[in-house]
C-alpha positions in Angstrom: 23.5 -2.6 -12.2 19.9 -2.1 -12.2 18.9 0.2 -9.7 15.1 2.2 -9.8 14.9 5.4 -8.4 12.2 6.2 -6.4 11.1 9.7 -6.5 9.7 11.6 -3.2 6.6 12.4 -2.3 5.4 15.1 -0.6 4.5 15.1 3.6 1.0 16.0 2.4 1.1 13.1 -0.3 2.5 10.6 2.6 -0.2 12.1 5.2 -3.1 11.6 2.4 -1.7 7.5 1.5 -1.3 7.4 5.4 -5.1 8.3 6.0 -6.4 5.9 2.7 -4.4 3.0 4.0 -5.8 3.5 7.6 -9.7 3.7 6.5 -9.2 0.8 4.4 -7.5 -1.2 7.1 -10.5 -0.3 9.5 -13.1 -0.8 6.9 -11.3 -4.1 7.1 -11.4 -4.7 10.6 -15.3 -3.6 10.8 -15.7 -7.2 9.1 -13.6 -8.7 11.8 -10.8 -9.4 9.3 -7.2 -8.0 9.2 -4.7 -7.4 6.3 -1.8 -10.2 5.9 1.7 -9.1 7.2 2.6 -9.3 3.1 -0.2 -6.6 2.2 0.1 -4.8 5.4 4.4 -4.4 3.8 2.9 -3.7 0.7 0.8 -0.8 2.1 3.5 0.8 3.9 5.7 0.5 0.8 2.5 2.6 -0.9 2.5 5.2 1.9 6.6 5.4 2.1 6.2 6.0 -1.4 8.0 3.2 -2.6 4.7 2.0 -4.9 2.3 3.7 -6.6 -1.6 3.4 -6.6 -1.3 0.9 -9.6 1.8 -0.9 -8.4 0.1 -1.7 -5.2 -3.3 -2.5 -6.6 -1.5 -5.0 -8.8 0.9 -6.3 -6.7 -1.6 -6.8 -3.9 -3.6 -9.4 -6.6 -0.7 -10.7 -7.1 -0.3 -11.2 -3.5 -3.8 -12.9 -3.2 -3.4 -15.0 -7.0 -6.2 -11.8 -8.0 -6.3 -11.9 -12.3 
């Protein structure tokens, strides 16, 4: 059974990813666009926590087909 264990982060940590992913959602919106469903889960897996900065950086190119 492979099972990863994903540590905690603090309510400061997940207040500080909380306040990233929101200015780079409305810089996204200032240019009329919107983030997919699939990066918008991929954000809230970063805020929860669940990914780091890297993981979601690289699994967000991933997302988009992003070398």
């Amino acid at each position: 059974m492979d099972t990863k264990v994903t540590p905690r982060i603090s309510a400061a940590e997940t207040a500080a990813r909380a306040a990233t992913i929101a200015s780079a959602r409305h810089s996204t919106e200032l240019e009329g666009r919107r983030s997919s469903p699939a990066a918008r889960a991929l954000q809230d897996a970063y805020i929860a926590g669940q990914l780091n900065a890297d993981e979601l950086v690289e699994q967000t190119k991933a997302l988009y087909g992003i070398a």
